[in-house]
N, C-alpha and C positions, 0 to 999 in steps of 0.2 A: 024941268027937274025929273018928271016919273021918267020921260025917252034916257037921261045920263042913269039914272039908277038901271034900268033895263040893258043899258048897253055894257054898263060895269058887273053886272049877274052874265049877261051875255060872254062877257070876254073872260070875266072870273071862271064861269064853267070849261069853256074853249082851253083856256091857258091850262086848266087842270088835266083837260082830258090830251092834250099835246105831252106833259109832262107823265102821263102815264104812260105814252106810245112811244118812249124817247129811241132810236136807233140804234143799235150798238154797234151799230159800224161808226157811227159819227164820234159815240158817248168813250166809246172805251176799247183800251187797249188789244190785241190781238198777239195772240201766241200759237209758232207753228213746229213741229216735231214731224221729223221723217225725211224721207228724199225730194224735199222740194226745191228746187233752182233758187224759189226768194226765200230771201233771210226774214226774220222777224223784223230786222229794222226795215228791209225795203218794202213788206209788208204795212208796215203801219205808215211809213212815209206818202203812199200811194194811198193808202185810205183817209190820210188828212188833207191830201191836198188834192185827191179826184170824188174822194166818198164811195171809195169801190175796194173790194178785195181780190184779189189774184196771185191764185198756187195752180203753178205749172210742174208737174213731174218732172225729176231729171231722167234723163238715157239710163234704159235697166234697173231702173228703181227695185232696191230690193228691201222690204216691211212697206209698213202703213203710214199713210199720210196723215197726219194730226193738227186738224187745227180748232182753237181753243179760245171761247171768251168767254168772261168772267160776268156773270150778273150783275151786280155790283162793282163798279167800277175799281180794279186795282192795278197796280203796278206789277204785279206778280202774278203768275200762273194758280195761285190761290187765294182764297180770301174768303169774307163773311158771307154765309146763303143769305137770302133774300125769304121773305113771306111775303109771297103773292096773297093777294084779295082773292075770296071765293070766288069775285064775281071776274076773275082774271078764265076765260076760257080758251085760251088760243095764244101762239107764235105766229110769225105771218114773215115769209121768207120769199125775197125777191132774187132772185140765182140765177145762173147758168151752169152746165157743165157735162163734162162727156163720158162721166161716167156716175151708175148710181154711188149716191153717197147716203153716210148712215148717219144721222143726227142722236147723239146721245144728251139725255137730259143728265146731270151730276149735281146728286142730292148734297146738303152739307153734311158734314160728320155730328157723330152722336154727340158733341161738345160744342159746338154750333159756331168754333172756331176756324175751319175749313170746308176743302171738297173731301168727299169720298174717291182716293186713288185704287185703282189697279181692279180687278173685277168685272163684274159685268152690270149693265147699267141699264135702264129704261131707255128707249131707244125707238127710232122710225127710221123708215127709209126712204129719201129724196130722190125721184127717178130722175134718168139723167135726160139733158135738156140741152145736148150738146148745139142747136142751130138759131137759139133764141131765148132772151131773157124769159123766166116764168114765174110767177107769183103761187105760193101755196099757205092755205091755213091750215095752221098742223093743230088739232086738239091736244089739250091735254093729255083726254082721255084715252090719245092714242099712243102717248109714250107708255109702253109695258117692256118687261124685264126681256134682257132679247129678245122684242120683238115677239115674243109668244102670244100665241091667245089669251091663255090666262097667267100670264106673268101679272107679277109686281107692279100694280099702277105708280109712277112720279103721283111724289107727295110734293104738291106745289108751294107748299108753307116751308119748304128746307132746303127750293132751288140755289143751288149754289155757280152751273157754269154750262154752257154750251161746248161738243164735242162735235164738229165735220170731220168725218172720218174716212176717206178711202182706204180701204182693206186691201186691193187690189190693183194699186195705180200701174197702169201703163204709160210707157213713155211720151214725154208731152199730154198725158192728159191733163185736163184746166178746170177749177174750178173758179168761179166768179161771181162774187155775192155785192149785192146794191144795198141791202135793208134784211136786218134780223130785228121785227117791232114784237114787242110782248103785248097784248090786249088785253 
């Protein structure tokens, strides 16, 4: 009887801490904006049926590549923020690709009905990893407002969306993500 109690505490902790690490490549839907070859639906198609993402620039790509997921799982390019737990310190990003990309954290709005549109945003920079998949934990504490030293720390209690952003895509360049886990 005590070995079943222990292994139901054992699998109740486990099952918790899995459902805190959920995937958002797996969990939820994806949204992409700019000169990319894939559409949003052949985007999401590929991520349900390989568990991978992939934006290829098209020829003379002119603006930013935009691609876009929601904390909270929605059908839409917007929706409810999220309140992360204090004790949430870290994103943990399994990628590829051939050029740096800028990850933007997107707070919710003052009415805690959406995301905060247009602006400029707490943000990091993903160096590029064009010859091989690479695992990176991004703190927190490192998304600041562009990027600045003393920018605007991400207030983790009002995350509302992820931003993969090429500013600069060259032609054929590819990004490729396996795993975006919140911790």
């Amino acid at each position: 009887m005590r070995q079943l109690l222990i292994c139901l505490l054992v699998f109740g902790f486990s099952a918790k801490a899995q459902e805190k690490r959920k995937n958002l490549i797996k969990s939820n839907k994806w949204f992409i904006a700019g000169p990319s070859k894939e559409s949003e639906e052949k985007i999401n198609d590929l991520r349900l049926k390989k568990g991978i993402i992939v934006v290829t620039a098209k020829e003379n790509p002119k603006g930013e590549i935009e691609l876009n997921v929601m904390i909270n799982p929605s059908e839409t390019n917007d929706g409810i923020p999220i309140n992360l737990s204090s004790e949430s310190k870290y994103v943990e990003i399994t990628y590829q690709s051939s050029q740096i990309i800028k990850l933007q954290a997107r707070e919710g709005n003052s009415e805690g009905t959406g995301c905060v549109h247009g602006g400029s945003h707490p943000r990091v920079s993903m160096p590029a990893s064009p010859n091989r998949f690479k695992t990176i934990k991004i703190l927190w504490s490192d998304f600041k407002q562009d990027e600045l030293s003393d920018g605007k720390l991400l207030n983790i209690h009002n995350l509302c969306k992820f931003n993969f952003v090429n500013y600069n895509p060259v032609s054929g360049s590819v990004l490729k993500i396996k795993s975006v886990v919140i911790n």
